[in-house]
N, C-alpha and C positions, 0 to 999 in steps of 0.2 A: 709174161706180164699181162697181154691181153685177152689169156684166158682167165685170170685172176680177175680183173676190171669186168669183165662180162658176168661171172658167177655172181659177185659182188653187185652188179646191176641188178642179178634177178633176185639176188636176195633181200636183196632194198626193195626192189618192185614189189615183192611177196610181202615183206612185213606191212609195207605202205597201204596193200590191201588188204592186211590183216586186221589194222587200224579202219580202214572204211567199214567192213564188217565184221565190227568189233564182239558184236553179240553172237556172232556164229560160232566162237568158243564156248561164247553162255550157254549154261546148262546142255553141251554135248556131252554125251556120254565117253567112257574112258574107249573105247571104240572107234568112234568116230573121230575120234584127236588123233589116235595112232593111225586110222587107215587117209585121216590128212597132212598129218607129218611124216610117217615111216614110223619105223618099229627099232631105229636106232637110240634108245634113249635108256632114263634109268630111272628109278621108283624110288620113290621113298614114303617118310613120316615125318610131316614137323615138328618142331619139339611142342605144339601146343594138339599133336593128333590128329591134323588135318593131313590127308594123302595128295601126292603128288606126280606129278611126269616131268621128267626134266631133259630137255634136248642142248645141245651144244653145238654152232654151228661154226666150224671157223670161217669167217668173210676177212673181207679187206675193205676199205676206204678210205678217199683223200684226208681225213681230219683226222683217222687212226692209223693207217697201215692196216697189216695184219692182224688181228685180236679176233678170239674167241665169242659169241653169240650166243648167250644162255640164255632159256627163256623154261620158264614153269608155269606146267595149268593145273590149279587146285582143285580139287572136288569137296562136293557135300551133299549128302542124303537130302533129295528134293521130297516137295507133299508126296508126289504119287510111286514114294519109295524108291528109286530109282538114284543111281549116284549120276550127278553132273557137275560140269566144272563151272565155279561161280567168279575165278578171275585165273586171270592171267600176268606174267610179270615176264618183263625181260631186260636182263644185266647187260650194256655195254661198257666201256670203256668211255668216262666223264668228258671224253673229246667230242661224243657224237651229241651232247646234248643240244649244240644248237639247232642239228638238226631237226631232232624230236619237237623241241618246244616252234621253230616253223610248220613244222606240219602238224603239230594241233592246234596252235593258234590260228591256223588259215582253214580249219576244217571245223572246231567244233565252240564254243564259248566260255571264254574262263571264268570262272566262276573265285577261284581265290588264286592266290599267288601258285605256281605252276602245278593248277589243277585245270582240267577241263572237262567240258558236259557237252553228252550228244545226246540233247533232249529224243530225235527220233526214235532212239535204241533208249534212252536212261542207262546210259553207259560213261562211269567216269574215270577219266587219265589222270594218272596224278606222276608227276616223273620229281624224282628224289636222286639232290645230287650228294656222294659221300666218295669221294677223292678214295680212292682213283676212278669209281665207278659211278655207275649215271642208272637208276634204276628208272621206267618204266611199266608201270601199274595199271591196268584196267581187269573193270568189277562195276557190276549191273549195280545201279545205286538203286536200292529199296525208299529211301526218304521219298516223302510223296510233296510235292508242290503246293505248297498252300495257296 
């Protein structure tokens, strides 16, 4: 059990600084995601033709237990030709959303009902709750600031 509680430490640790630098997903290449996550994952196509990596991670914690951790980074052909990922998403279980929505609202500004913006990066959360699941969304926001 307290090896469970520990892995599950580090993997809250990991996401929680994955959210601080949110943009270091932005535009990496399919490379650089696999040689920072590992090479355990699986590929695909969405159904609107955008490619993807999709990781699965099983963690534990006290507002879920044991569940599953999926998380995908999309790609798309940047200006200087080159594929990079322009967001990121990650599925838990709709129990962990208090969590989520404490630590963006203590780090970044929200901007509409559970969205956030981290104007340093122009980086925005958006966390979507659909029972059973609690999706978490970030994507370099193009709109520019009037």
């Amino acid at each position: 059990m307290k090896q469970n509680i520990r892995i599950t430490s580090v993997i809250l640790i990991f996401l929680l600084l994955a959210i601080q630098d949110g943009i270091g997903q932005s535009f990496q290449d399919r490379g650089e995601i696999i040689k920072e996550y590992g090479t355990n994952f699986t590929t695909g196509t969405s159904s609107d033709g955008v490619k993807y990596l999709q990781y699965v991670t099983p963690t534990n914690s006290e507002a879920s237990g044991t569940f599953d951790l999926v998380q995908f980074f999309y790609f798309t052909n940047l200006p200087n030709g080159k594929e990079g990922c322009y967001m990121w998403k990650i599925i838990v279980p709709s129990s962990e959303v208090n969590h989520w929505v404490s630590t963006l609202k203590h780090k970044y500004v929200e901007v509409n009902d559970m969205a956030w913006k981290d104007y340093k990066t122009n980086m925005l959360y958006v966390i979507t709750l659909q029972e059973p699941y609690c999706m978490i969304q970030a994507h370099y926001d193009f709109k520019k600031i009037d």
